[in-house]
RODO-2510 file (C-alpha; in nm, 4 decimals, decimal comma):
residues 159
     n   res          X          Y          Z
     1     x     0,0000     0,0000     0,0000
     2     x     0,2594     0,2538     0,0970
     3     x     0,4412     0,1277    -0,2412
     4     x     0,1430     0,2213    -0,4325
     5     x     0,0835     0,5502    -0,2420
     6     x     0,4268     0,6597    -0,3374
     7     x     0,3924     0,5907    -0,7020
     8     x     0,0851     0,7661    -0,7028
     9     x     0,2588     1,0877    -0,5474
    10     x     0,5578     1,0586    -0,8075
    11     x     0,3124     0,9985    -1,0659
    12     x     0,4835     0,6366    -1,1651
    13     x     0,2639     0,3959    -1,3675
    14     x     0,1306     0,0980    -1,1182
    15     x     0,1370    -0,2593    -1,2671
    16     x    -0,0776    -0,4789    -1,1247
    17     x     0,0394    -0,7667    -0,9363
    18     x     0,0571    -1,1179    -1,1951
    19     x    -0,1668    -1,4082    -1,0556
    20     x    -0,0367    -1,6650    -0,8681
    21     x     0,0946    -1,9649    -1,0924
    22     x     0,3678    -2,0376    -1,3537
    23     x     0,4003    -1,7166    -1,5893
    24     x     0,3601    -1,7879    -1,9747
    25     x     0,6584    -1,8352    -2,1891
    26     x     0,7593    -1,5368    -2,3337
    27     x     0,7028    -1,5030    -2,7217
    28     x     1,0444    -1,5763    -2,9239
    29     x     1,1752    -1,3092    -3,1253
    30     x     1,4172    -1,2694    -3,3428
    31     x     1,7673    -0,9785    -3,3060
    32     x     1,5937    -0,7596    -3,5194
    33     x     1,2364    -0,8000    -3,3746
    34     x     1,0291    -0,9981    -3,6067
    35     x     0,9130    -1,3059    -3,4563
    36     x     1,1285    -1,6083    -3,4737
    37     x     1,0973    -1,8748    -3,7391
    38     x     0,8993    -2,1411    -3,6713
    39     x     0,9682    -2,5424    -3,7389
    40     x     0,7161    -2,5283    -4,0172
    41     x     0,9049    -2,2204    -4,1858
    42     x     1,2818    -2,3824    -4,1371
    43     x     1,0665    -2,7133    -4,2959
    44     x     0,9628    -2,5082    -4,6021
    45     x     1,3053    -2,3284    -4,6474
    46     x     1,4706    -2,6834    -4,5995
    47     x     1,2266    -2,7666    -4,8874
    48     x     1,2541    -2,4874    -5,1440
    49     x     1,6683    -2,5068    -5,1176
    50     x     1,6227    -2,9249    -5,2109
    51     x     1,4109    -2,8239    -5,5031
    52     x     1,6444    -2,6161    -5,6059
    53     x     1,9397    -2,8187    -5,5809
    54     x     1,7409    -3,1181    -5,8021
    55     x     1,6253    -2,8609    -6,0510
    56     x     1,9926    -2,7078    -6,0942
    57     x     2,1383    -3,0610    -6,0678
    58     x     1,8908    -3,2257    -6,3599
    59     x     1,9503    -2,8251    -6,5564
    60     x     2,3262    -2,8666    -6,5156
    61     x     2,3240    -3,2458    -6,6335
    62     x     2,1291    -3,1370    -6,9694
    63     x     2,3749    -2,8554    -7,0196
    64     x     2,1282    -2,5539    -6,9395
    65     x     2,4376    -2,4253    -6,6755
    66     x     2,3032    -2,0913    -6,6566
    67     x     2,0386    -2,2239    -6,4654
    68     x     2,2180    -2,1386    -6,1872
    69     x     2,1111    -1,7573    -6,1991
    70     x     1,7679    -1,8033    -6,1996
    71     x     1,7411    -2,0595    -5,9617
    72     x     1,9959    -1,8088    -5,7410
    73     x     1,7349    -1,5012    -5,7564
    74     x     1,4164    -1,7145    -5,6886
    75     x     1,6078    -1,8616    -5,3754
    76     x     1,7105    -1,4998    -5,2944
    77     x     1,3290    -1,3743    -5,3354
    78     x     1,1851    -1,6157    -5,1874
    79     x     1,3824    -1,5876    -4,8483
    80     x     1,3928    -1,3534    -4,6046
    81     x     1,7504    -1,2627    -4,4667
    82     x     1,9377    -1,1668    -4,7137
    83     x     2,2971    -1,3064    -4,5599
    84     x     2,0992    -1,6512    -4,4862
    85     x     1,9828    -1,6717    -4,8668
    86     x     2,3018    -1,5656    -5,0081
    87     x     2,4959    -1,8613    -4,7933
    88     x     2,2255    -2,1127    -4,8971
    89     x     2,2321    -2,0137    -5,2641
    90     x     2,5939    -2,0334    -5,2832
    91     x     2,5383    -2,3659    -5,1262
    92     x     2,2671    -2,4897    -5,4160
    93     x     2,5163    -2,3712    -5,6571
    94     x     2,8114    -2,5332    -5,5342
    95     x     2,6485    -2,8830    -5,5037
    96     x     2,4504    -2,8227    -5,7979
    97     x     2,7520    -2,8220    -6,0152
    98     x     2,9549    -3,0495    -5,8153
    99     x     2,7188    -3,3254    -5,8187
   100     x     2,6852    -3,3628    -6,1761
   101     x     3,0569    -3,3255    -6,2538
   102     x     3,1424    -3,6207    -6,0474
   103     x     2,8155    -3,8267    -6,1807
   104     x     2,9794    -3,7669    -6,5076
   105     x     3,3242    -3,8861    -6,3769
   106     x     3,1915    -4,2065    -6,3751
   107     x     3,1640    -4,2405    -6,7205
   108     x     3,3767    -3,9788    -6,8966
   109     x     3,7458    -3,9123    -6,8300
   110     x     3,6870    -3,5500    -6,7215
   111     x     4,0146    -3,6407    -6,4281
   112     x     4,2328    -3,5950    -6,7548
   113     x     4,0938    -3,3136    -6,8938
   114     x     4,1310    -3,1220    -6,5018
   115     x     4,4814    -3,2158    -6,4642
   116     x     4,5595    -3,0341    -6,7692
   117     x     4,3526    -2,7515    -6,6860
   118     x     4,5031    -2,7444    -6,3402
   119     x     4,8405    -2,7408    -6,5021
   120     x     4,7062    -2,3849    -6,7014
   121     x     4,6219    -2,2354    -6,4527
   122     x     4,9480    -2,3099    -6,2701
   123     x     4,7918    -2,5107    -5,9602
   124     x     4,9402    -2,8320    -6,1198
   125     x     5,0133    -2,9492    -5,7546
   126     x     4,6528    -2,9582    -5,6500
   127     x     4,6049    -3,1727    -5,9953
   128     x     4,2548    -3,2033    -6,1366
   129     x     4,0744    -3,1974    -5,8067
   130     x     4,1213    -2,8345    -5,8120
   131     x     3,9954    -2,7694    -6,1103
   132     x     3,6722    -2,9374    -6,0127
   133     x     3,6439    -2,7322    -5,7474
   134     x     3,7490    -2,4524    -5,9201
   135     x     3,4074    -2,5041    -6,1661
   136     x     3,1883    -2,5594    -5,9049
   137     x     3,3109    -2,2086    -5,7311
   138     x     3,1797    -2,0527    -6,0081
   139     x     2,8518    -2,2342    -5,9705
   140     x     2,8329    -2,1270    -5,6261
   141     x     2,8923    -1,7729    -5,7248
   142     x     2,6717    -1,7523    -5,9788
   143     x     2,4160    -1,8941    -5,7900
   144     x     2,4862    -1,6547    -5,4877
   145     x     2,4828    -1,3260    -5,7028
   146     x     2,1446    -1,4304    -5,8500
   147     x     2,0339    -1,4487    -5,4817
   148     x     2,1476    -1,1432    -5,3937
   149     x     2,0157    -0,9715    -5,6906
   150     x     1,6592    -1,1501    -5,6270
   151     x     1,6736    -1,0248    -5,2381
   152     x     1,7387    -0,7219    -5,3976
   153     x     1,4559    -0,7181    -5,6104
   154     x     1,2330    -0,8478    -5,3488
   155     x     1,3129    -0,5437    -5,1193
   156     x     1,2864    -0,2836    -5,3941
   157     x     0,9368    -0,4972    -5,5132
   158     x     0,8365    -0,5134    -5,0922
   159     x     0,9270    -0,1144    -5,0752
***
């Protein structure tokens, strides 16, 4: 009472006392403020990146290696954070031209053809590994710069 009766003289807002019992969870939010994601939303993310990666994996195997930009900007529109669908595209990208060129190392001597490109570009020691790699860094960065350009448009679209 004398609590209250000195708030009122200071003029401090009173809260009223919370009931007896546990007190509810408090609501998640996110460093910026916007609620946190939810299970469902990390589910459908999960699922848009793995259609992604099939469609740029079946694109790249039928030659149709641009692919990588377009599936890059609808992964970059189609997420929120822009860091988050930058990492993920580059991700997509890098598998999705990684997978098919060792699916085709099965079959076709592409090992020969990357040691000599690994000995052009001077990395002879890293032999033909690196120049698979090398080609599916450029996936991944094509892929990542059509993500940023579609979070880009997606902002500019969003206002």
């Amino acid at each position: 009472r004398q609590l209250a009766a000195l708030a009122m003289r200071l003029q401090l807002p009173v809260r009223p006392l919370r009931p007896a019992g546990p007190s509810p969870a408090p609501a998640r939010v996110s460093t910026n403020g916007a609620p946190a994601p939810t299970r469902a939303l990390h589910a459908s993310r999960l699922l848009l990146a793995a259609l992604a990666l099939v469609a740029l994996v079946m694109g790249t195997l039928d030659g149709v290696w641009w692919l990588a930009l377009p599936v890059g900007v609808l992964l970059g529109a189609g997420r929120r954070g822009q860091r988050q669908a930058v990492l993920t595209a580059a991700a997509v990208g890098l598998l999705g031209w990684l997978l098919p060129l060792l699916w085709l190392s099965l079959s076709y001597p592409i090992w020969r053809a990357g040691g000599v490109l690994a000995g052009i570009l001077g990395v002879g020691i890293l032999g033909p590994a690196a120049a698979v790699l090398l080609t599916a860094l450029v996936g991944a960065l094509l892929c990542g710069a059509g993500s940023w350009m579609g979070a880009a448009l997606r902002r500019y679209a969003l206002g």
